[in-house]
Backbone as a ProteinNet text record, in pm:
[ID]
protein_1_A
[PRIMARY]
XXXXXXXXXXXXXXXXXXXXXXXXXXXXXXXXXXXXXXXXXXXXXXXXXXXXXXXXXXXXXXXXXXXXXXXXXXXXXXXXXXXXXXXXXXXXXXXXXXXXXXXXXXXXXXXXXXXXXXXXXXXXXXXXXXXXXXXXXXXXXXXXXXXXXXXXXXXXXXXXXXXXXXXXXXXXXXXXXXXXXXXXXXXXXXXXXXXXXXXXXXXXXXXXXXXXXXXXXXXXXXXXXXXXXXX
[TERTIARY]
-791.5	-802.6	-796.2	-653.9	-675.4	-788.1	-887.3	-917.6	-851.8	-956.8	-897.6	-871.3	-839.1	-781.9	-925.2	-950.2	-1081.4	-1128.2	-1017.9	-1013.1	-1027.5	-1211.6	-1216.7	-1112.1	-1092.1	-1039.5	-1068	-1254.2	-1285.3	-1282.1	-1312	-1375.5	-1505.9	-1641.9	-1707.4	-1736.1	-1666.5	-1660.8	-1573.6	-1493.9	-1411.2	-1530.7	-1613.8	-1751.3	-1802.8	-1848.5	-2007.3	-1890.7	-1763.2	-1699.3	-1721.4	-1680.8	-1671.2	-1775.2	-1914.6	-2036.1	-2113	-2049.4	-2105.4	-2071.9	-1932.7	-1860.2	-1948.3	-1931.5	-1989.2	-2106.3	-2269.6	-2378.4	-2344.2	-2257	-2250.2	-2144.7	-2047.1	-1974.9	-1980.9	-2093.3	-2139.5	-2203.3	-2238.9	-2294.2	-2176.2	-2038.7	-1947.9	-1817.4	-1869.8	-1840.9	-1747.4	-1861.7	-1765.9	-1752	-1731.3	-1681.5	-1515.7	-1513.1	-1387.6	-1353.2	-1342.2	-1336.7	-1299.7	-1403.1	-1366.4	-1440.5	-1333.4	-1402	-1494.4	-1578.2	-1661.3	-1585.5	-1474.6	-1356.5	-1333.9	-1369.8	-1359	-1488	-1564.2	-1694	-1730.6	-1753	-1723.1	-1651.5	-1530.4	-1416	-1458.8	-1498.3	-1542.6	-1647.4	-1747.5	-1925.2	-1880.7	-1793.1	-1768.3	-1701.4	-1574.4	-1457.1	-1585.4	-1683.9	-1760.7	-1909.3	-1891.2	-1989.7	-1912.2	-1764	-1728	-1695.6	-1617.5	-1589.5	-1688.4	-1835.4	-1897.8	-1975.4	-1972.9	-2000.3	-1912.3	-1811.9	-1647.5	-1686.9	-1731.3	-1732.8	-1873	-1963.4	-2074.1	-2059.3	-1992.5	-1956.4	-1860.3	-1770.4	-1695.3	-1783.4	-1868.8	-1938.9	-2049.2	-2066.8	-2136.9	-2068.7	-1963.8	-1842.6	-1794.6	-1816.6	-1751.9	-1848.4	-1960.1	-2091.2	-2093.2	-2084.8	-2124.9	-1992.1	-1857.7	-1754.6	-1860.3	-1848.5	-1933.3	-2008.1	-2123	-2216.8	-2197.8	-2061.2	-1993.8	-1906.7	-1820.8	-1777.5	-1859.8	-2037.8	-2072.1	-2206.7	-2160.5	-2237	-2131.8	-1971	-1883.7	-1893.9	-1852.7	-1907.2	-1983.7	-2112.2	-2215.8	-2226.2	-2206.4	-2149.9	-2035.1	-1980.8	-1867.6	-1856.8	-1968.5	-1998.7	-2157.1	-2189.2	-2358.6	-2403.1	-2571.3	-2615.2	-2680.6	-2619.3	-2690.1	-2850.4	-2886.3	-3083.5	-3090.1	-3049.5	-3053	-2995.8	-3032.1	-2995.6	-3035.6	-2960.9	-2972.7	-2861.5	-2895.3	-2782	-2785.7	-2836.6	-2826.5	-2683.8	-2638.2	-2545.3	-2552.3	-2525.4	-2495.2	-2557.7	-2641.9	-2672	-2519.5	-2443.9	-2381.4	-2441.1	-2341.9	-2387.4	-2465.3	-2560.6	-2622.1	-2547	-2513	-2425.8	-2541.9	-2523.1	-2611.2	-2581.3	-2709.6	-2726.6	-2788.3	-2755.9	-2683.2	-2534.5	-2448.7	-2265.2	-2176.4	-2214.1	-2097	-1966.7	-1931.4	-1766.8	-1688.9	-1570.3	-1466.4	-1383.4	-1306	-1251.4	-1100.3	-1025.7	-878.7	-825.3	-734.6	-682.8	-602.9	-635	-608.5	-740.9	-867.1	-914.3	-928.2	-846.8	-823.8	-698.2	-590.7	-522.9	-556.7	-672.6	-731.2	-827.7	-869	-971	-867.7	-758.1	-692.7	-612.9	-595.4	-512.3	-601.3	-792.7	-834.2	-864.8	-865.3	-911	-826.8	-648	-526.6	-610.9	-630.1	-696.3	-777.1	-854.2	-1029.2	-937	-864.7	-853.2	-734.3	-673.2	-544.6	-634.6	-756.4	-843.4	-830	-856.3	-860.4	-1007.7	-1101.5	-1257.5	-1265	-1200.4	-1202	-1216.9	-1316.4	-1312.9	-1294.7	-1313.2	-1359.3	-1525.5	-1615.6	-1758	-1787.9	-1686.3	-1699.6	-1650.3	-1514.8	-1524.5	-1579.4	-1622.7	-1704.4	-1854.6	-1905.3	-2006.7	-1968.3	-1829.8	-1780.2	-1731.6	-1739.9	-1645.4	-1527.2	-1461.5	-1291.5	-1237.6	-1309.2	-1270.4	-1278.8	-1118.8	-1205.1	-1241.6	-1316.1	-1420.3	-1337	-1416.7	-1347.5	-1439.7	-1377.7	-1415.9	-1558.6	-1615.3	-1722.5	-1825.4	-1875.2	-1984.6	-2077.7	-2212.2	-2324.4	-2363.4	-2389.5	-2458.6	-2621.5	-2682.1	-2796.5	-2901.7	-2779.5	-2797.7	-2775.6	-2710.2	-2645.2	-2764	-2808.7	-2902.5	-2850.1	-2864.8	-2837.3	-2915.4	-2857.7	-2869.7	-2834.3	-2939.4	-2976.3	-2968.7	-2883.6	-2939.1	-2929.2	-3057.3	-3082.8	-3045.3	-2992.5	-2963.1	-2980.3	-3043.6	-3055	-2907.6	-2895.1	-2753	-2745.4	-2773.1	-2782.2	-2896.3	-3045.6	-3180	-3185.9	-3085.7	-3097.6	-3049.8	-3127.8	-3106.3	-2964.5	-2878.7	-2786.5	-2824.3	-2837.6	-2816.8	-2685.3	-2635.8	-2525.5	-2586.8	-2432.9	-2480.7	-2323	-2295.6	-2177.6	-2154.3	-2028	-2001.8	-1981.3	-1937.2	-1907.6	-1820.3	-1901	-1849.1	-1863.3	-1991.6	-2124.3	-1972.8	-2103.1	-1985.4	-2096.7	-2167.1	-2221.4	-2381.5	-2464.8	-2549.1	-2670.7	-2797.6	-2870.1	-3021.3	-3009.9	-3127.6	-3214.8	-3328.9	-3481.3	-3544.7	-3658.2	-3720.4	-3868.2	-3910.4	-4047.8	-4047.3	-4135.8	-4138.1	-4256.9	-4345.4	-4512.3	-4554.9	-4558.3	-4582.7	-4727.4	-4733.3	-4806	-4708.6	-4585	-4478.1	-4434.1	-4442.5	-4405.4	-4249.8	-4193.4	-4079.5	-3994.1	-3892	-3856.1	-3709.4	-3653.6	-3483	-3403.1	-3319.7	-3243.7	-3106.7	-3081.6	-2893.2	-2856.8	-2729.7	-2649.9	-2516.9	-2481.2	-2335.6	-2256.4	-2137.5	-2009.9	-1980.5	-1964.9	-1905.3	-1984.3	-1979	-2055.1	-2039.5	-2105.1	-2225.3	-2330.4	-2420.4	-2475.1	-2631.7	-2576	-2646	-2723.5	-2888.3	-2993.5	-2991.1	-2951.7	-2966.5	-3089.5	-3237.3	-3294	-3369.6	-3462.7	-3519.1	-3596.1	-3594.9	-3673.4	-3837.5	-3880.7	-4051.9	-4035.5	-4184.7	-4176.2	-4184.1	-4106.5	-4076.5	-4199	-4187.5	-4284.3	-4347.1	-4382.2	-4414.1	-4307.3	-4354.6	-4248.2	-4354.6	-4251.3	-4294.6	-4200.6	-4252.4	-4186.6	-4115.7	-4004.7	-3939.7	-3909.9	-3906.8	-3884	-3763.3	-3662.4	-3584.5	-3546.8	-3527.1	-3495.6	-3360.9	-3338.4	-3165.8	-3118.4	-3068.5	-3079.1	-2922.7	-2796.7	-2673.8	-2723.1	-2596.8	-2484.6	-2392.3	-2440.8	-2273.3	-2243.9	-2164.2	-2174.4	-2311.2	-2320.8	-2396	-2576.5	-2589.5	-2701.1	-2759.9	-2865.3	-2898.2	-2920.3	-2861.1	-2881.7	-2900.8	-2881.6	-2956.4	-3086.5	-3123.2	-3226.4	-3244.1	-3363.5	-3395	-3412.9	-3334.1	-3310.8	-3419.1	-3478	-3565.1	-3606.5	-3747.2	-3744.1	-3768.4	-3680.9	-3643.2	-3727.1	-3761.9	-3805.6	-3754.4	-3793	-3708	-3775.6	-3810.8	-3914.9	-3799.4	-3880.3	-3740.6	-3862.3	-3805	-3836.7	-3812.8	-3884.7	-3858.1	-3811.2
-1594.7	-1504.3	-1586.2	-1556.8	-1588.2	-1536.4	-1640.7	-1631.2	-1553	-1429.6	-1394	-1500.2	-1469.1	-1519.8	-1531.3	-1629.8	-1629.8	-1525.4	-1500.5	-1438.4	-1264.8	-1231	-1089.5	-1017.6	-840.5	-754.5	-639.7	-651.4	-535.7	-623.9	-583.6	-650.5	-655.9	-641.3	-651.8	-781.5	-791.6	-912.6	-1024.1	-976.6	-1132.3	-1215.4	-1051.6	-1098.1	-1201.7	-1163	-1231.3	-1360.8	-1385.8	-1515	-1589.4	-1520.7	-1629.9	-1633.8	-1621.8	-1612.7	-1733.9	-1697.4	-1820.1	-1960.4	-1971.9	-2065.6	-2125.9	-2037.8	-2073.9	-2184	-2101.1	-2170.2	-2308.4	-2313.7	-2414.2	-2503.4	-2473.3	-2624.6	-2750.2	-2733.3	-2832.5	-2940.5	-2907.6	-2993.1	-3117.8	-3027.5	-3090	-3165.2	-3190.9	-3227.3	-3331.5	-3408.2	-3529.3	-3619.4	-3525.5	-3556.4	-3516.6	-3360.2	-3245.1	-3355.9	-3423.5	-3494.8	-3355.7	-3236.5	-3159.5	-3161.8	-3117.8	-3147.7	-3043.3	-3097.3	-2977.1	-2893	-2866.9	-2765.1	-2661	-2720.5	-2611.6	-2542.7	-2632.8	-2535.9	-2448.4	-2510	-2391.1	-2245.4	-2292.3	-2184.6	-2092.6	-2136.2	-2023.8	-1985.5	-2036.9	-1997.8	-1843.4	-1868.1	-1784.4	-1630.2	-1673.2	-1586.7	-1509.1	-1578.9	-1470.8	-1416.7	-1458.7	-1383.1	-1262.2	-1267.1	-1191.5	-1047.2	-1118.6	-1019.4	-937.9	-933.1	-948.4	-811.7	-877.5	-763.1	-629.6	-653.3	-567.5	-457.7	-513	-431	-330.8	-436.5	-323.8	-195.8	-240.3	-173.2	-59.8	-88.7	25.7	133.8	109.1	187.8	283.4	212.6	292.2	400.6	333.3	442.5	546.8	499.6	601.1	746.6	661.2	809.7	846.9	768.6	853.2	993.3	920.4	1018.9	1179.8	1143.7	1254.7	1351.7	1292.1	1300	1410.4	1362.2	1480.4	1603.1	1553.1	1619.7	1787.6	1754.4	1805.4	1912.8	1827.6	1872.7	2008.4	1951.1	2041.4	2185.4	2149.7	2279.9	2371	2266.3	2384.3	2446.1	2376.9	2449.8	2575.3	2550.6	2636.2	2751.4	2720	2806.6	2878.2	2831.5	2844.4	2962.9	2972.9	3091.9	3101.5	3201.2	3256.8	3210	3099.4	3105.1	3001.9	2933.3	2828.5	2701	2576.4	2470	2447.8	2321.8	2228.3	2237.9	2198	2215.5	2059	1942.6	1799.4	1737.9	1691.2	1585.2	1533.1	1445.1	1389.2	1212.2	1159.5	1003.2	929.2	861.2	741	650.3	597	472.7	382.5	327.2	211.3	71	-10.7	-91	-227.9	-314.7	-411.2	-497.7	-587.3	-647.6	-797.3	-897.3	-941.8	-927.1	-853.1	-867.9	-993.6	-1052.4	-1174	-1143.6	-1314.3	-1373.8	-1310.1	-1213.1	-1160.1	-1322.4	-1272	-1366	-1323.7	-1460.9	-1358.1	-1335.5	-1271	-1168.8	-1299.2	-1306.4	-1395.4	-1458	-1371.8	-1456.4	-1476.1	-1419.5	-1447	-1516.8	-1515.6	-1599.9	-1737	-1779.6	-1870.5	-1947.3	-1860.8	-1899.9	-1929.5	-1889.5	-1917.1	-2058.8	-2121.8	-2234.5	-2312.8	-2276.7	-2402	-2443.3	-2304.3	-2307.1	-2406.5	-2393.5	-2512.8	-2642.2	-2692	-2795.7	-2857.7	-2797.7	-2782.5	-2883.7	-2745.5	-2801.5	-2911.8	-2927.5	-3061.4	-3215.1	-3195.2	-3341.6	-3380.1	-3519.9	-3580.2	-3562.3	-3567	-3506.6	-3419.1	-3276.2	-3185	-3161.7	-3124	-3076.3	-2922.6	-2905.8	-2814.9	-2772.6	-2845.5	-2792.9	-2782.3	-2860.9	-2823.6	-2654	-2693.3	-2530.3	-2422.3	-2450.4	-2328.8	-2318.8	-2364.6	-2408.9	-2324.6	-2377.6	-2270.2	-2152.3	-2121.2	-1941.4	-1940.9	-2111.8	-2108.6	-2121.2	-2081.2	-2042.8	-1935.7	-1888.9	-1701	-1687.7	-1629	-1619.4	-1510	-1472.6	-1363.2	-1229.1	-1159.6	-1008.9	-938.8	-935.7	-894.9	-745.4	-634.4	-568.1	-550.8	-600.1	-587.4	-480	-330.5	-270.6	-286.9	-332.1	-362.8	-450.5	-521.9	-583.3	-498.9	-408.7	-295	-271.8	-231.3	-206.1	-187.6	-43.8	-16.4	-46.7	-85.8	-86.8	3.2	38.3	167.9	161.4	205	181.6	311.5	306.5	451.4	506.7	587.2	591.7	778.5	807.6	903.9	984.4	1060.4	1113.3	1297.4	1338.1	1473.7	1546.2	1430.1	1498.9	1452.7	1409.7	1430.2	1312.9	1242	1109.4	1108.2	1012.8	949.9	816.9	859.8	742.7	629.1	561.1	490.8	411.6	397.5	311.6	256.9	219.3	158.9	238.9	242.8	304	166.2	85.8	-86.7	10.5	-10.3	17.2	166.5	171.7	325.8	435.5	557.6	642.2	765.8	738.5	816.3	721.9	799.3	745.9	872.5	851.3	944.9	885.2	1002.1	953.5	1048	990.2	1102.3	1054	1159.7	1136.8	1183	1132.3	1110.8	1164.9	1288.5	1350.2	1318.4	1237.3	1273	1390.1	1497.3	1621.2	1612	1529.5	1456.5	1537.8	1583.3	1610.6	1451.5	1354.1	1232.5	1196.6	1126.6	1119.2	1218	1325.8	1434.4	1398.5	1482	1437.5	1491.9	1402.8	1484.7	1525.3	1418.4	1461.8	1376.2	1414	1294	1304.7	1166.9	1192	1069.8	1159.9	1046.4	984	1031.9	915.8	853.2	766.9	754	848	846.9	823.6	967.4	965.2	1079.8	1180.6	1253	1331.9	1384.3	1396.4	1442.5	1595.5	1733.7	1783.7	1886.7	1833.8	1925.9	1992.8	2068.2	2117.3	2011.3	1992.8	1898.8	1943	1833.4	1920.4	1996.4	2055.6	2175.7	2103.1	2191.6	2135	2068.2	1928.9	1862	1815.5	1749	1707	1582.5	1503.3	1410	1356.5	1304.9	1269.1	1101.6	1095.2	952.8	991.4	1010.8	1019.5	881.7	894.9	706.3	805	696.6	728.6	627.2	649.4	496.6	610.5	473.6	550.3	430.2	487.3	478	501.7	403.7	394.3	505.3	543.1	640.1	583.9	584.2	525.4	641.1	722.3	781.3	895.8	964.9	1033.8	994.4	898.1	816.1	726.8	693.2	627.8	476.2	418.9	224.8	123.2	-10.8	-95.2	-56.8	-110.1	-134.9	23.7	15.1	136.7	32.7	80.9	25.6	15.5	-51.6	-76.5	46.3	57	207.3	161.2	254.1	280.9	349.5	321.6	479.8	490.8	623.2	641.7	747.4	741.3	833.7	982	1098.3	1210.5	1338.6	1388.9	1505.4	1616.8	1705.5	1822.3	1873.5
-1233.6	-1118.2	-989.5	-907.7	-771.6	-663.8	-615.8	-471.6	-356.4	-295.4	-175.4	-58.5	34.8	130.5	259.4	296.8	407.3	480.6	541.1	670.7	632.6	692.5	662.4	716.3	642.3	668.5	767.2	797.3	870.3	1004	1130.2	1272.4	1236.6	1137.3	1167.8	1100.7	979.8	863.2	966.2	1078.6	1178.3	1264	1315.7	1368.3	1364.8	1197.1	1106.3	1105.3	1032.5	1061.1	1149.5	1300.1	1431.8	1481.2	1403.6	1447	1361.7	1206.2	1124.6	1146	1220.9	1274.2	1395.6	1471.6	1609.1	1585.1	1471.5	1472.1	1384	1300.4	1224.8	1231.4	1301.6	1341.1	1376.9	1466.7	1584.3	1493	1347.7	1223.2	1173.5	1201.4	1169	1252.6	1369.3	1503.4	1483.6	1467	1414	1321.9	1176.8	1036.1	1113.7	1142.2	1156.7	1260.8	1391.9	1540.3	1626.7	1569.7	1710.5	1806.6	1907.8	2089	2117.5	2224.1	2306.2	2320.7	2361.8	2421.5	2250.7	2150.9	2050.5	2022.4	2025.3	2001.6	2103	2240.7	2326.4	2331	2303.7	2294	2172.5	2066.8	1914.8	1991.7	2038.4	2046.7	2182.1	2274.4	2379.3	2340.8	2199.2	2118	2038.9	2020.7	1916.9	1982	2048.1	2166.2	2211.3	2256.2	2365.1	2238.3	2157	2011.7	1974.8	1953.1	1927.6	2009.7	2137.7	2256.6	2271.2	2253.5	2252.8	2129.9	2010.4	1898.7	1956.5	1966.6	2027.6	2148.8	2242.3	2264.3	2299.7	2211.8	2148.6	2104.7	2014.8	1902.3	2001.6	2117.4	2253.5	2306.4	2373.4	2379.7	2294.3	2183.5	2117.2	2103.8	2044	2008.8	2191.4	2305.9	2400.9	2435.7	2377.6	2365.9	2287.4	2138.9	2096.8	2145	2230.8	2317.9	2447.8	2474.6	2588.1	2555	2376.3	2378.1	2342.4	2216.5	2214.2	2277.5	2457.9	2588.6	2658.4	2649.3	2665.6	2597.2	2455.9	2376.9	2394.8	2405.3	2446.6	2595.2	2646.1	2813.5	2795.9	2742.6	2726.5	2606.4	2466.5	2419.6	2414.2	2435.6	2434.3	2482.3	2440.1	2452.6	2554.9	2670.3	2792.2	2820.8	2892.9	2914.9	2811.9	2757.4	2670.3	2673.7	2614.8	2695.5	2805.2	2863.4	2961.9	3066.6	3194.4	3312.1	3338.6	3267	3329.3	3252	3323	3274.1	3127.8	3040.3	2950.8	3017.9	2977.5	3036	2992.2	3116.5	3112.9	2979.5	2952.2	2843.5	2839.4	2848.7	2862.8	2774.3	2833.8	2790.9	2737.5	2685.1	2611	2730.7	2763.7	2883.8	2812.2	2885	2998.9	2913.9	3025.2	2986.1	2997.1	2854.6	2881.5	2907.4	2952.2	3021.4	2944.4	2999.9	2924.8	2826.2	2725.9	2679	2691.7	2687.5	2691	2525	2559.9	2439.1	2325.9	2244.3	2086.9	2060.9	2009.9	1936.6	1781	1715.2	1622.2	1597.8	1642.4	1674.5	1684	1801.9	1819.8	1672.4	1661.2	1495.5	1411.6	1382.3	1256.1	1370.4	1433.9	1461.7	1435.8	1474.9	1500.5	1346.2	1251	1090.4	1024.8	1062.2	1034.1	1100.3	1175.6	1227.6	1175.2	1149.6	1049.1	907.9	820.4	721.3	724.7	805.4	816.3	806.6	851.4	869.5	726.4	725.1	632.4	602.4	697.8	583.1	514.9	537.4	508.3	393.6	309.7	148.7	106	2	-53	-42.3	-28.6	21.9	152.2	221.9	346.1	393.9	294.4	367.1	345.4	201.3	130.9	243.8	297.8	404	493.6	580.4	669.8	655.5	525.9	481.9	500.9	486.9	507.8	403	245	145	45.4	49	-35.8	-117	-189.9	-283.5	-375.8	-542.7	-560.6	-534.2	-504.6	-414.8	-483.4	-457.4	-511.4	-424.2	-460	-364.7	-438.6	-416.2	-443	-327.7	-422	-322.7	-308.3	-345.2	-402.4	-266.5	-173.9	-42.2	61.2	49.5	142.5	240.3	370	458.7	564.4	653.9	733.7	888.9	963	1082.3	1208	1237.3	1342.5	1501.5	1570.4	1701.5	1778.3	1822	1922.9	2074.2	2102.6	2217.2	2264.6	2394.8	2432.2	2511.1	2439.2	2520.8	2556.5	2680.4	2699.2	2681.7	2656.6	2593.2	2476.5	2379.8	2240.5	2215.2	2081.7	2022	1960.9	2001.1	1868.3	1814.9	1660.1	1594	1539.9	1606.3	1579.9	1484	1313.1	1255.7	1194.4	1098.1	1049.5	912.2	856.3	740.5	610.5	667.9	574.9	413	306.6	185.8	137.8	215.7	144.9	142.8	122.4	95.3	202	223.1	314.7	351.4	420.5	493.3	520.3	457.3	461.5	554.1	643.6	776.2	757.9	807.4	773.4	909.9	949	1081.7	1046.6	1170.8	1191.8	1283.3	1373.4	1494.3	1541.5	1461	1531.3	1538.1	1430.4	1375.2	1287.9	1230.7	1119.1	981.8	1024.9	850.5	797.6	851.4	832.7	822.6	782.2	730.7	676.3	703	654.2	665.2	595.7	580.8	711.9	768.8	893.3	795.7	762.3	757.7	613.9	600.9	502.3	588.4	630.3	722	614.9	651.4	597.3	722.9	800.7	929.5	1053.4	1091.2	1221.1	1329.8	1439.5	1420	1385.1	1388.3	1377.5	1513	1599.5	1676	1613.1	1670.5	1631.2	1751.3	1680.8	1798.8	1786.8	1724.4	1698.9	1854.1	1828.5	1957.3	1976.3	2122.7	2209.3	2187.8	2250.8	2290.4	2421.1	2406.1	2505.8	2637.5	2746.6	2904.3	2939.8	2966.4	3065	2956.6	2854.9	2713.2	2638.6	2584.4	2540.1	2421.6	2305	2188.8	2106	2026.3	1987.9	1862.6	1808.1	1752.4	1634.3	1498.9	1440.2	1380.4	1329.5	1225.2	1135.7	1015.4	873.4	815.6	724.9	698	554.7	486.3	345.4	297.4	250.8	218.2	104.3	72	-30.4	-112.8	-197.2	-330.7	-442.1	-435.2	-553.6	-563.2	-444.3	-430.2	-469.8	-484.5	-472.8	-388.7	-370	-283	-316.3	-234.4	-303.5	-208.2	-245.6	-123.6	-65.7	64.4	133.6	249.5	239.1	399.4	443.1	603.9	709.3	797.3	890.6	945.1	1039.1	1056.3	1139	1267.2	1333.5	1521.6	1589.2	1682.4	1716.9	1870.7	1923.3	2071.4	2157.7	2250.2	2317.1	2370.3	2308.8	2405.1	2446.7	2555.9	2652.7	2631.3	2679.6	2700.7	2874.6
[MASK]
+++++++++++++++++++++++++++++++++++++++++++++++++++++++++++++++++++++++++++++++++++++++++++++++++++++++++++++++++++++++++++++++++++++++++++++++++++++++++++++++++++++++++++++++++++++++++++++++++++++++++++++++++++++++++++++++++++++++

C-alpha cells in the first residue's frame, strides 16, 4: 500500500500543517541551513491563513444571521420580534499583517528545499508531517469546537463539519432543566433562535456539542461555552 501524499486536502488540515511547521522548524534551523527569512515567512503564512479561515467562518454565519433577520422582517408576525439591526461581526483581535497571495505555493517550494538537503531523512520528515501516512479516521478523537457569537439578539453557534456526518448541540439556559437537546445539524453553522428572556432581564446561556457518524454519537463532547443574551 502506497502512502498518501503530505500535503492536506481540506484548508483546515493546510492550517494545522503551516502551523505545525511554523512551531517546529526553528528545531531544525540549522541541521535543514534555513534562514530567519524562512521561518519568519511560514510563522507569518500561518498566522495570516489561519486568521483568513477564521474569519471567513464569521462572515459567513454573520451572512446567515441577516439573511435570517431579513426573513423575519419581511415575513413575520405583526407585534413580534425586534426592530434592532443584526450586530456587525466581531472580528478576532489583534488583526494580523495581511500576507500576500501564494501561501501554499510558498510551503510546497520551501517543503522541495527542506527535503533537497542532504540532512534531510525520513524521521525528520515524519517530525515535520512532510511524510504521508496511510489514510486513516479515528472517530473516537473527533471533538468539536464551539464558538459563540451574538447576532440579532440570538446566539450562533459556529462549528466545523471535518468527517462527522452531523453535529448534535444541547443547551443550558439557567432554567435549572440543565443540559437539554437544541438541534442535530448537518451543516454549519447553527442559529439558536429560541425566545429570549423577558425585556430588561438577561441570562447565561452554555452550550456542548457532540459529532455524528452514522447516526450515532462518537468522539469527545466539546468543551462547554457559554454566552450572556437579552431580552
Amino acid at each position: 500500500m502506497t502512502s498518501t501524499y503530505y500535503m492536506p486536502i481540506s484548508d483546515s488540515g493546510k492550517a494545522d500543517l503551516l502551523n505545525h511547521l511554523a512551531f517546529n522548524l526553528p528545531q531544525y534551523q540549522t541541521l535543514l541551513n534555513l534562514s530567519e527569512e524562512d521561518l519568519n515567512g511560514i510563522m507569518q503564512d500561518s498566522i495570516g491563513f489561519k486568521f483568513a479561515l477564521q474569519s471567513m467562518d464569521i462572515m459567513q454565519a454573520n451572512a446567515k444571521s441577516w439573511t435570517a433577520y431579513k426573513n423575519e422582517i419581511r415575513d413575520g408576525v405583526l407585534g413580534l420580534g425586534t426592530a434592532a439591526w443584526p450586530i456587525p461581526p466581531l472580528f478576532i483581535e489583534p488583526c494580523p499583517t495581511a500576507v500576500l497571495p501564494g501561501v501554499m505555493p510558498r510551503l510546497s517550494t520551501l517543503v522541495a528545499q527542506i527535503k533537497a538537503n542532504k540532512n534531510y531523512t525520513l524521521t525528520v520528515g515524519e517530525d515535520l508531517w512532510l511524510v504521508g501516512t496511510h489514510p486513516t479516521i479515528d472517530p473516537n478523537t473527533w471533538k468539536p469546537n464551539l464558538i459563540l457569537q451574538i447576532k440579532a439578539g440570538h446566539p450562533i453557534i459556529m462549528w466545523t463539519k471535518g468527517d462527522a456526518s452531523a453535529i448534535e448541540i444541547w443547551v443550558d439556559r439557567g432554567d435549572g432543566a440543565n443540559f437539554i437537546l437544541l438541534t442535530i445539524n448537518t451543516e454549519p453553522h447553527t442559529l439558536d433562535n429560541s425566545p429570549l428572556p423577558a425585556l430588561g432581564t438577561s441570562a447565561t446561556w452554555k452550550y456542548k456539542a457532540i459529532y455524528r457518524l452514522h447516526d450515532e454519537q462518537v468522539g469527545q463532547w466539546s468543551d462547554v461555552c457559554s454566552i450572556a443574551v437579552g431580552g
